[in-house]
C-alpha positions as CSV (number, residue, x, y, z in Angstrom):
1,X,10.6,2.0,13.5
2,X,11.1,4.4,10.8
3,X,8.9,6.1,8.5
4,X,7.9,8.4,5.5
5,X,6.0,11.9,4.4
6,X,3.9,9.6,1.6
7,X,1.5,12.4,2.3
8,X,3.4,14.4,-0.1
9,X,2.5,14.1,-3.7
10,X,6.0,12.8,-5.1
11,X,4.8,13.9,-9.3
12,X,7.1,16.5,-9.3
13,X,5.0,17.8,-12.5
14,X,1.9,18.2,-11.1
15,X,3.0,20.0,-7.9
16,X,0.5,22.4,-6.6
17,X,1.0,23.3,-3.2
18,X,0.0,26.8,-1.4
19,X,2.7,28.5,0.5
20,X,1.8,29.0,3.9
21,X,4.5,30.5,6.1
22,X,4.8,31.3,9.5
23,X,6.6,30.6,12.6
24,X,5.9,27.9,15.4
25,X,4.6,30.7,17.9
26,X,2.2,33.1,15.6
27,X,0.5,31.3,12.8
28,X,-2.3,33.2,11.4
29,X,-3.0,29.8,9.4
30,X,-3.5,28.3,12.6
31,X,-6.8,30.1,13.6
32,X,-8.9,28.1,11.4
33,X,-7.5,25.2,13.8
34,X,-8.9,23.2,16.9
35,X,-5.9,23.4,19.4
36,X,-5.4,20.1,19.7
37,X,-4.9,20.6,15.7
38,X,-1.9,22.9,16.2
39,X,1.9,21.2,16.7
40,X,2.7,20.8,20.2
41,X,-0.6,22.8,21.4
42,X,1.6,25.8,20.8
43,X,-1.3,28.4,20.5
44,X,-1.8,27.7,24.2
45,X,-4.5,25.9,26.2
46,X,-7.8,27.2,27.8
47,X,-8.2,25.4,31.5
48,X,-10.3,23.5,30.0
49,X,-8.8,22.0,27.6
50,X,-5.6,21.5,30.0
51,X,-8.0,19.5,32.2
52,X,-9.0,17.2,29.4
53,X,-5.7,16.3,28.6
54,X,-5.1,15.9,32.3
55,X,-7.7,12.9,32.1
56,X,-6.2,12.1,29.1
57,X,-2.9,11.1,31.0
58,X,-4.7,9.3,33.7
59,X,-6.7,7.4,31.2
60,X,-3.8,6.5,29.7
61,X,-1.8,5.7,33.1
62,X,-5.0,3.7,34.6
63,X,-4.1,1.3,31.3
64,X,-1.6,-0.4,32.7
65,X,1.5,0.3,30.0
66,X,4.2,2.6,30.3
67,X,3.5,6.0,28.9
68,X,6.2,5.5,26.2
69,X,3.9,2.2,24.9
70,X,0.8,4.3,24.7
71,X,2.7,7.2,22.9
72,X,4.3,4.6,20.6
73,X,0.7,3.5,19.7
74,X,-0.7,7.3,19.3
75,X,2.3,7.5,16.6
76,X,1.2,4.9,14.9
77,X,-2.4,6.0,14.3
78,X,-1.2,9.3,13.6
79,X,0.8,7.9,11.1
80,X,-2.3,6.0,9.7
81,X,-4.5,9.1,9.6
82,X,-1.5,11.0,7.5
83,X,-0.4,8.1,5.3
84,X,-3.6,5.9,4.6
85,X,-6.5,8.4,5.4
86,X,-4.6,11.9,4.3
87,X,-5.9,13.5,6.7
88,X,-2.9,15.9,8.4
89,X,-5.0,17.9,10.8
90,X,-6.8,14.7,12.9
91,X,-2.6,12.8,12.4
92,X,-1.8,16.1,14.9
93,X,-4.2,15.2,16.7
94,X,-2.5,11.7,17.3
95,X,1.5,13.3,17.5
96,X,-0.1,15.7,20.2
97,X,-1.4,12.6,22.1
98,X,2.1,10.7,21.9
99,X,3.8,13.9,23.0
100,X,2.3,14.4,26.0
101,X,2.5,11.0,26.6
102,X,6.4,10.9,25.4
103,X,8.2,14.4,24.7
104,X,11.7,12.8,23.9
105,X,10.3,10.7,21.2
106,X,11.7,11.7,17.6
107,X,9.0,10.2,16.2
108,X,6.4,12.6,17.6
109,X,8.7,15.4,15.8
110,X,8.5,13.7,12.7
111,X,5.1,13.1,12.5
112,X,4.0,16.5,13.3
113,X,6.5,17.9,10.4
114,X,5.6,15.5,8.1
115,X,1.5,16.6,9.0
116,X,2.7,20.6,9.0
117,X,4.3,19.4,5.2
118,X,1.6,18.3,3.8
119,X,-0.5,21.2,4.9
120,X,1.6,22.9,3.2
121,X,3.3,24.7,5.6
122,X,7.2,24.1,4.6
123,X,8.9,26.0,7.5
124,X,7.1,24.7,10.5
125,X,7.5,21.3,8.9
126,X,11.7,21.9,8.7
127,X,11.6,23.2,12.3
128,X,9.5,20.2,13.6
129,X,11.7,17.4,11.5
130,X,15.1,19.0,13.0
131,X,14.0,18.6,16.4
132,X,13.6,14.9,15.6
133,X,17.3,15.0,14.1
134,X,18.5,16.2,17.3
135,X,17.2,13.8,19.0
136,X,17.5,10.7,16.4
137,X,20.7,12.2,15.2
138,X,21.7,9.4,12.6
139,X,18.5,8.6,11.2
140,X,18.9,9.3,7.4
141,X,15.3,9.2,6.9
142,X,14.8,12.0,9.0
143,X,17.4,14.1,7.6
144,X,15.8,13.1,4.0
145,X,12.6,14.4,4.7
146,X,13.8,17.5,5.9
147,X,15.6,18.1,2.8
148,X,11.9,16.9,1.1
149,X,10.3,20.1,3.3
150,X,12.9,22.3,1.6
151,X,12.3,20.5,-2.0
152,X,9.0,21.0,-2.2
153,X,8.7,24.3,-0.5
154,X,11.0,25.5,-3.2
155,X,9.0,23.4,-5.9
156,X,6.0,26.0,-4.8
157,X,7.5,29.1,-5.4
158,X,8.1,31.1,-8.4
159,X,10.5,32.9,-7.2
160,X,13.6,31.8,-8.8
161,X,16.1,32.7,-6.0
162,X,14.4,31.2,-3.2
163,X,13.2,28.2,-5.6
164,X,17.2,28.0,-6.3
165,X,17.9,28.1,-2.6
166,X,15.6,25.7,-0.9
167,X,16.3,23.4,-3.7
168,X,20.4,23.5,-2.6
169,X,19.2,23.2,1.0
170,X,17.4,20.2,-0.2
171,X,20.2,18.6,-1.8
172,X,22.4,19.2,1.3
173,X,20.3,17.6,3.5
174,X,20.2,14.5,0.8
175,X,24.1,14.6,0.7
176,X,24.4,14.8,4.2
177,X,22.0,12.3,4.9
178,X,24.0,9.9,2.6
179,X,26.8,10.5,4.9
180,X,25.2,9.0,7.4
181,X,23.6,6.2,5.2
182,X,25.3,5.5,1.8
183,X,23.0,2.7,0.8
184,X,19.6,5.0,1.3
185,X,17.2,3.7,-1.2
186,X,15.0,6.5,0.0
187,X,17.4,9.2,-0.3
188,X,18.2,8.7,-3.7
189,X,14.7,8.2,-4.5
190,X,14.5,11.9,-3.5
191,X,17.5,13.1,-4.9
192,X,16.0,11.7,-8.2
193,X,13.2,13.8,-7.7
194,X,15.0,16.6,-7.3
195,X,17.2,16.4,-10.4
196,X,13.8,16.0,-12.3
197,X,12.7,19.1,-11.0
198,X,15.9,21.4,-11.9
199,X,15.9,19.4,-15.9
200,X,18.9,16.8,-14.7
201,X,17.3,13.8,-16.6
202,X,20.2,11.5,-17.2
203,X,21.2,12.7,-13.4
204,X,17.7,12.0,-12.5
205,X,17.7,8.3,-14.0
206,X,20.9,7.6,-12.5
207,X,19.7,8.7,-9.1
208,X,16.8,6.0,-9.7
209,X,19.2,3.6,-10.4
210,X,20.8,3.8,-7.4
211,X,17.8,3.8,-5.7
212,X,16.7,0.6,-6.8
213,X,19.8,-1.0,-6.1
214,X,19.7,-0.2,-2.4
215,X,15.9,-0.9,-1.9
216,X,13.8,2.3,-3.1
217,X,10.8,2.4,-4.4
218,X,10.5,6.2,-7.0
219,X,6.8,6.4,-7.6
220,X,6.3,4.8,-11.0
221,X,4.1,8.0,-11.7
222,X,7.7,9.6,-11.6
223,X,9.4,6.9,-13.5
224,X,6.4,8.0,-16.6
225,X,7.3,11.2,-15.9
226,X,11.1,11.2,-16.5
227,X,10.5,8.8,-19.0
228,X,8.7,11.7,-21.4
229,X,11.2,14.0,-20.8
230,X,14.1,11.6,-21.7
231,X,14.3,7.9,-22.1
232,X,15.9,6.2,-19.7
233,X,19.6,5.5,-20.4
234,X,20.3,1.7,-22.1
């Protein structure tokens, strides 16, 4: 099963996201957090809180189904709570459940990056998705979405250089992601996205084009976007 970061608000025009950087190990962001909030628990566990997730895993053991089940099931409700309820910090929550049950799940990777992305915070959300790339190495979805960290990280930045750089490390990870999958309806939806944002239009409208021959679906907030910037090529 494959998924999405529909978390992130894809009207490139309307982007207003806070930068929030840090590293995976000292995050002043994070102290506003619960622990079980924080990717991976990586500010650390009081005893007690070790001993809760130590019932946690027996719970989940006394249930009959292989860990990898129940982790598979914490995914998908962390998916849920990021997707259908927008709410990032309870979907860690979920990916920290599923990795305790399952550490070698991608998926768990991906979901916390995806939650750490729409919080805003860009780098943690690269680091997270890559780790799911190493271990889901030709999933072009993942790849995609880390080049949609590094898009919208540079979409909230003034600076020109770094906006100029993440948005080349953004179209890498598209291109290489085609490599992998040349008929991405999802890549191209992003690499449409990303020519709107550097004023490509009629590079924008043919990226939409291709991504409605191979399946994508560009938010139609987009489409009426591009649309008032240029029409779209008869």
């Amino acid at each position: 099963m494959t998924y999405d970061m529909r978390t992130f608000n894809i009207t490139i025009t309307t982007l207003s996201f806070v930068l929030l950087n840090g590293n995976m190990n000292e995050n002043p962001v994070w102290a506003a957090r619960e622990t079980s909030e924080i990717p991976l628990y990586a500010a650390g566990l009081t005893p007690e809180e070790k001993k809760v997730n130590e019932l946690f895993l027996e719970e989940m053991d006394r249930s009959g189904s292989p860990r990898s089940q129940n982790a598979k099931h914490a995914i998908m409700r962390g998916w849920q709570y990021l997707n259908d309820k927008h709410d990032p910090l309870m979907a860690i929550k979920r990916f920290n459940q599923a990795w305790l049950l399952d550490p070698n799940n991608a998926n768990v990777y991906w979901g916390l990056g995806a939650a750490q992305g729409a919080l805003g915070e860009y780098q943690d959300g690269i680091n997270l998705i890559s780790r799911a790339s190493k271990i889901d190495k030709n999933n072009s979805e993942i790849i995609t979405d880390i080049g949609r960290c590094y898009m919208f990280w540079g979409a909230s930045t003034k600076d020109d250089k770094l906006r100029k750089d993440r948005f080349n490390k953004a179209i890498g990870k598209y291109q290489e992601a085609l490599k992998v999958n040349p008929k991405s309806g999802y890549t191209y939806s992003n690499l449409a996205y990303a020519s709107f944002y550097n004023g490509k239009y009629t590079e924008a409208w043919q990226m939409v084009k291709k991504a409605h021959e191979y399946g994508g679906k560009p938010d139609q907030r987009f489409i009426s976007d591009l649309a008032a910037k240029a029409p779209e090529p008869k």
